[in-house]
Residue frames as a rotation matrix with the C-alpha (Angstrom) as fourth column:
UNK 1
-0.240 -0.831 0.501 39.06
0.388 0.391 0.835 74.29
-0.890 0.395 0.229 81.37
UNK 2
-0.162 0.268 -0.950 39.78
-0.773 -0.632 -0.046 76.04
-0.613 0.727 0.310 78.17
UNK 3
0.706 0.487 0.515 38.54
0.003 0.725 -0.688 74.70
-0.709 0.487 0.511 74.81
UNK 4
-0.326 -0.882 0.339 40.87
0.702 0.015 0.712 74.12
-0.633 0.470 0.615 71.88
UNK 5
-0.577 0.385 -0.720 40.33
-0.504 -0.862 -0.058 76.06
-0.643 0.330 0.691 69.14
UNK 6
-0.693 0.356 -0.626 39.65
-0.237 0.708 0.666 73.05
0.680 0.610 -0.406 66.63
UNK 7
-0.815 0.529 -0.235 36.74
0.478 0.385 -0.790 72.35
-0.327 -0.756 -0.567 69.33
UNK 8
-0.318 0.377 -0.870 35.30
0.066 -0.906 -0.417 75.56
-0.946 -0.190 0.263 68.72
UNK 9
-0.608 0.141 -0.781 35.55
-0.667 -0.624 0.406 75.52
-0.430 0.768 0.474 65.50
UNK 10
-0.949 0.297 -0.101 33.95
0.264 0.929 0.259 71.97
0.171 0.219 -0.961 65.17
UNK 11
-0.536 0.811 -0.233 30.95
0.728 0.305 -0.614 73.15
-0.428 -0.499 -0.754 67.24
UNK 12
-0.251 -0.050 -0.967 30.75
-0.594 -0.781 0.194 76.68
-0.764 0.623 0.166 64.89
UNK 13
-0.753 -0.076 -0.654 30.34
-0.658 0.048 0.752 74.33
-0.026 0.996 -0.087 62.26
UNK 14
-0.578 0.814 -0.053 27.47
0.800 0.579 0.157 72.09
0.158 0.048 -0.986 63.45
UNK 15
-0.509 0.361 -0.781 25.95
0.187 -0.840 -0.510 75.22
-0.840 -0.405 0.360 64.47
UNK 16
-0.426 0.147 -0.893 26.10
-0.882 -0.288 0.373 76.43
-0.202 0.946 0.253 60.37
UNK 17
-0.926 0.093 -0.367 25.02
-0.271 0.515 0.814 72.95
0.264 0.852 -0.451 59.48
UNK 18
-0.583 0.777 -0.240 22.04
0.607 0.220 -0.763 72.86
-0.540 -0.590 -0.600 61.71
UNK 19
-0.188 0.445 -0.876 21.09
-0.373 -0.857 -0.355 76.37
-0.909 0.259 0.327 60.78
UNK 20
-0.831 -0.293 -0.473 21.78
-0.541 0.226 0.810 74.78
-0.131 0.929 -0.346 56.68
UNK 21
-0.969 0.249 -0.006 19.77
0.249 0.968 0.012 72.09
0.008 0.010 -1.000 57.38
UNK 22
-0.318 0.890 -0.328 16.71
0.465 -0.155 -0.872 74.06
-0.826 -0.430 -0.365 58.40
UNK 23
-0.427 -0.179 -0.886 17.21
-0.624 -0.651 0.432 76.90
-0.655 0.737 0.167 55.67
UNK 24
-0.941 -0.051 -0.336 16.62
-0.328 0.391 0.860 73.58
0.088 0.919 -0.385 53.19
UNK 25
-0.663 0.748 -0.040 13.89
0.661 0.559 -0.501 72.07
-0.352 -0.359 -0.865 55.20
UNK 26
-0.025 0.857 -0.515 11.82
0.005 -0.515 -0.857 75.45
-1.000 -0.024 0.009 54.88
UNK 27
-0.214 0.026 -0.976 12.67
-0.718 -0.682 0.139 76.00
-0.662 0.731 0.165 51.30
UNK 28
-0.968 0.191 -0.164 11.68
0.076 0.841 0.535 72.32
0.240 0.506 -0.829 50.25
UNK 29
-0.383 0.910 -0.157 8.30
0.855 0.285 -0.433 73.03
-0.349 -0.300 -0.888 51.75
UNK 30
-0.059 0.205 -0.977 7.82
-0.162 -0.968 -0.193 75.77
-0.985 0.147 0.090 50.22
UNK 31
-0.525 -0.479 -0.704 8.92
-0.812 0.034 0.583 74.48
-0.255 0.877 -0.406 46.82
UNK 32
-0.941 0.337 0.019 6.73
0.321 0.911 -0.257 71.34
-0.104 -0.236 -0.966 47.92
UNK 33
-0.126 0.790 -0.601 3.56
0.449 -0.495 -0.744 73.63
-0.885 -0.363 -0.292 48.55
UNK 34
-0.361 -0.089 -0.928 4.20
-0.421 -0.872 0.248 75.34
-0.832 0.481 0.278 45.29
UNK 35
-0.817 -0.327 -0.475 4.08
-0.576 0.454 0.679 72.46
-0.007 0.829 -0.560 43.26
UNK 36
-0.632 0.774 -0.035 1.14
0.658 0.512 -0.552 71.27
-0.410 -0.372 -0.833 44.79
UNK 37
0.015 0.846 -0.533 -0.79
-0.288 -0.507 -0.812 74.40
-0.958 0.165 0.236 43.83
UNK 38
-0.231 -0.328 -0.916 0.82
-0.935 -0.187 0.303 74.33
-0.271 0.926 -0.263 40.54
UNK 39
-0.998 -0.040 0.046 0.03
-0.015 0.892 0.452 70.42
-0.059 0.450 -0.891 39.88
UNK 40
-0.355 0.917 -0.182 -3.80
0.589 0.069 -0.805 71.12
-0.726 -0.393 -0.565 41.38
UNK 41
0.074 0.336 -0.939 -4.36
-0.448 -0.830 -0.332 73.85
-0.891 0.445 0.089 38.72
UNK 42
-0.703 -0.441 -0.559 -2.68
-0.710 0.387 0.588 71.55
-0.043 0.810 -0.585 35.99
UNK 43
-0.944 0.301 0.133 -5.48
0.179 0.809 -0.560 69.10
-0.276 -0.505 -0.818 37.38
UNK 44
0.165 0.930 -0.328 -8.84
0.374 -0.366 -0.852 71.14
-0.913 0.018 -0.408 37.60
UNK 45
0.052 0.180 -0.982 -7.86
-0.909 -0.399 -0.122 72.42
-0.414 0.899 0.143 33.84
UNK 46
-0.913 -0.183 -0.364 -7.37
-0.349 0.814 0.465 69.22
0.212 0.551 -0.807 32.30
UNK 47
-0.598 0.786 0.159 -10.95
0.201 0.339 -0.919 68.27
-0.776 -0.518 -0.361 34.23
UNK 48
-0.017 0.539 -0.842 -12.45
-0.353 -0.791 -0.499 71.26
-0.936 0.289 0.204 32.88
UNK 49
-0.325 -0.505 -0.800 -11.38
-0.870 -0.172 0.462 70.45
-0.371 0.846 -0.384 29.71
UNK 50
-0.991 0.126 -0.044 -12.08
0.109 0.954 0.279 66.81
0.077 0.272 -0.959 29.46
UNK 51
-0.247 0.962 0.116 -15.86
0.753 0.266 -0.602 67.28
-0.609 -0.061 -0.790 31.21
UNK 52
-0.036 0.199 -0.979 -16.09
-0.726 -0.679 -0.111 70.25
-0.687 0.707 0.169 28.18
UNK 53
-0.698 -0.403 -0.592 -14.93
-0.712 0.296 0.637 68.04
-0.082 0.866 -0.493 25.78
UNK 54
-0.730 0.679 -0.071 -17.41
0.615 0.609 -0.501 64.87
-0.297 -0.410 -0.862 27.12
UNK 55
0.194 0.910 -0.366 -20.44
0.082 -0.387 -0.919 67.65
-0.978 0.148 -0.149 26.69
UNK 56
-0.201 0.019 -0.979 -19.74
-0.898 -0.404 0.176 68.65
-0.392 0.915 0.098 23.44
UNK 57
-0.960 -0.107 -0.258 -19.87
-0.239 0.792 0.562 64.75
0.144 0.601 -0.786 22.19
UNK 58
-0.313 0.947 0.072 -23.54
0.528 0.237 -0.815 64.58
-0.789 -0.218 -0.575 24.11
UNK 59
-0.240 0.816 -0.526 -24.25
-0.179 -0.569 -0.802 67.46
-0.954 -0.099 0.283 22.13
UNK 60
-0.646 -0.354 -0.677 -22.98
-0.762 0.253 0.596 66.17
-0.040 0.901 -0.433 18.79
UNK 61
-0.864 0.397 0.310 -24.80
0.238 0.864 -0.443 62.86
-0.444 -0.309 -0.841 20.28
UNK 62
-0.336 0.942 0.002 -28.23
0.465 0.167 -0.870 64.18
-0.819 -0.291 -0.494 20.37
UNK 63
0.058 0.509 -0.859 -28.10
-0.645 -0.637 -0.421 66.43
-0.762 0.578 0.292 17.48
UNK 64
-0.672 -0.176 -0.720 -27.26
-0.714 0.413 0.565 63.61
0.198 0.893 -0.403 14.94
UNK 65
-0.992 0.120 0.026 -29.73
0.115 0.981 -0.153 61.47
-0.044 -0.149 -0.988 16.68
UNK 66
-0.190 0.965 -0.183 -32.48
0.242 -0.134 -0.961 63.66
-0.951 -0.227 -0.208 16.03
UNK 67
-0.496 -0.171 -0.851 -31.28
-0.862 -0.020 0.506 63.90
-0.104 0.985 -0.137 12.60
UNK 68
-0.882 -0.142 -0.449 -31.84
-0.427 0.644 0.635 60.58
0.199 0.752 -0.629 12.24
UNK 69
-0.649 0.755 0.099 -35.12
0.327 0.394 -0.859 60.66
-0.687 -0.525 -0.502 14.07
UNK 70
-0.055 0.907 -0.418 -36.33
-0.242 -0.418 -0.876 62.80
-0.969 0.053 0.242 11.63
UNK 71
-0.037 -0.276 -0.960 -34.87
-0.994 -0.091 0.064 61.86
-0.105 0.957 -0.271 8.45
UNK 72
-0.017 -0.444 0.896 -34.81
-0.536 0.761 0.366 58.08
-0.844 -0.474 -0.251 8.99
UNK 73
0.793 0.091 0.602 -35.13
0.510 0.441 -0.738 57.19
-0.333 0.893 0.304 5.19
UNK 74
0.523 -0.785 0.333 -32.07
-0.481 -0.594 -0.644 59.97
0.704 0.176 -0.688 4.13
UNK 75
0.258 -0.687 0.679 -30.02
-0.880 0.124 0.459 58.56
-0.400 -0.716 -0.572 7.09
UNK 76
0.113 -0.182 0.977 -30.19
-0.098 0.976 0.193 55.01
-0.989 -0.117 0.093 5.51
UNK 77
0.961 0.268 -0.062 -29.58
0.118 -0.606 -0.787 55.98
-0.249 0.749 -0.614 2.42
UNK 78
0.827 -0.558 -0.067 -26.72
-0.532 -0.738 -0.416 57.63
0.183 0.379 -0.907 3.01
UNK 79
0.349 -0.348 0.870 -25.34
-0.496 0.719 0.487 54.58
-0.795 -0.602 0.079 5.33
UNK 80
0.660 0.122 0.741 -26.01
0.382 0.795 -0.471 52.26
-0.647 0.594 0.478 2.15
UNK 81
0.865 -0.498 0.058 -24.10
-0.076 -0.245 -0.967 54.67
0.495 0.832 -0.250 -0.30
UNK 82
0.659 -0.335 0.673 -21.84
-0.744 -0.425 0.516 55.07
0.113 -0.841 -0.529 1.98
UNK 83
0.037 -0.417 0.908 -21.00
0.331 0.863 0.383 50.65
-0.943 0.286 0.170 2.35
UNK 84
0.929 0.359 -0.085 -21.17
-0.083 -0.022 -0.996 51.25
-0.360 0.933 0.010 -1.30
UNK 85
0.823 -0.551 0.141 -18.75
-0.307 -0.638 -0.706 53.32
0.479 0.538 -0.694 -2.05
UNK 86
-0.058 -0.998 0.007 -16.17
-0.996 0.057 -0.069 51.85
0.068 -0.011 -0.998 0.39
UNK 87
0.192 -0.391 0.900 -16.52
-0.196 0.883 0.426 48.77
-0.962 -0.258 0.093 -0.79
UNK 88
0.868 -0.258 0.424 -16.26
0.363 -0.252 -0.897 49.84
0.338 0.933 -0.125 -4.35
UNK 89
0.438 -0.845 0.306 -12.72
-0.854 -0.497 -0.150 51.49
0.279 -0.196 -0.940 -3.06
UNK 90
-0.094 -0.503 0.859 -11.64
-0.712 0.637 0.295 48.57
-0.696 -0.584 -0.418 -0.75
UNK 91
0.660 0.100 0.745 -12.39
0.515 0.662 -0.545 45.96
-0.548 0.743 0.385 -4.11
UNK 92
0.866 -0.311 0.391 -10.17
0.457 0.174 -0.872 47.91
0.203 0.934 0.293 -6.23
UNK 93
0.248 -0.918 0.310 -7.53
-0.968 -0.250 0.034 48.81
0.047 -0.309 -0.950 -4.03
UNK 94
0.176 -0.605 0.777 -7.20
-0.654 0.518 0.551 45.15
-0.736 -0.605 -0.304 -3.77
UNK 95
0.793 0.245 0.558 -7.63
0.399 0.483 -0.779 44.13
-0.460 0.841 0.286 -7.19
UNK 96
0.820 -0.564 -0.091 -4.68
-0.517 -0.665 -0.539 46.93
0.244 0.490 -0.837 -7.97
UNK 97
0.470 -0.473 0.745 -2.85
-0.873 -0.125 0.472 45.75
-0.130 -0.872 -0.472 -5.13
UNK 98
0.614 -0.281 0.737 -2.27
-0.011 0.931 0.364 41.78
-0.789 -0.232 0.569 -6.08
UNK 99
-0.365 -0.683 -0.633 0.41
-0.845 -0.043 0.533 40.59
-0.391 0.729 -0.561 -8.53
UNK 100
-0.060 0.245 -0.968 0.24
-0.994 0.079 0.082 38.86
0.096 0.966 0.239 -11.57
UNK 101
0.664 0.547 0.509 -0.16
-0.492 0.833 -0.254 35.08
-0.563 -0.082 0.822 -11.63
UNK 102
-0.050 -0.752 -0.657 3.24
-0.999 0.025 0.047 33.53
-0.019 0.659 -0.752 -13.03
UNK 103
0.691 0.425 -0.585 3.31
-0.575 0.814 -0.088 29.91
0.439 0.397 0.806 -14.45
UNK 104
0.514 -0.642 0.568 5.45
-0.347 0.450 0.823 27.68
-0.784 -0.620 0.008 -12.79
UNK 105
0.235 -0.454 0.860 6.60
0.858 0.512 0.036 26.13
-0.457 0.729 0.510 -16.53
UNK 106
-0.279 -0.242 -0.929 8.50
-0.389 -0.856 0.340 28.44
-0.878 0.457 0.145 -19.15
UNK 107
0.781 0.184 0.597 7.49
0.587 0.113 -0.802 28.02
-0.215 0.976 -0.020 -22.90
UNK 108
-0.076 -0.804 -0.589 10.28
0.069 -0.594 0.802 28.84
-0.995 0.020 0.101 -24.78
């Protein structure tokens, strides 16, 4: 028995949407796979970076701590001027900072 034509064309068109369907499948895995490399690279530089950044502070670490191994009278010193001075700042920003004291009574 013959088919209709709307038959034909019905099964012509799951055909194309099968065929569609794969076509997307591969090209999402692909596009999937890509982004993986592309997120893994975005990954191992940011590493890099951070376990760079992490050494430099050791090295910053140890060199100011042998400063102060050797200098330990200049290191305290400089601490003390240091509180000094910002508490000579932090006293007269708040001494600038307050308002005037108004009487509660008026004298007229």
């Amino acid at each position: 028995m013959a088919d209709n034509p709307i038959q034909e064309q019905m099964r012509e068109l799951q055909a194309q949407i099968r065929e569609l369907r794969e076509t997307l499948g591969l090209q999402g895995e692909r596009a999937a796979g890509q982004l993986r490399g592309r997120a893994a690279a975005a990954l191992e530089g940011a590493s890099r970076t951070a376990g760079d950044a992490a050494q430099y502070a050791r090295n910053e670490a140890a060199t100011v701590a042998g400063v102060v191994r050797e200098h330990p009278a200049a290191t305290s010193t400089a601490l003390l001027m240091a509180g000094l001075i910002g508490g000579l700042v932090g006293y007269f920003i708040a001494t600038a900072s307050q308002t005037p004291q108004r009487s509660h009574y008026r004298w007229y």
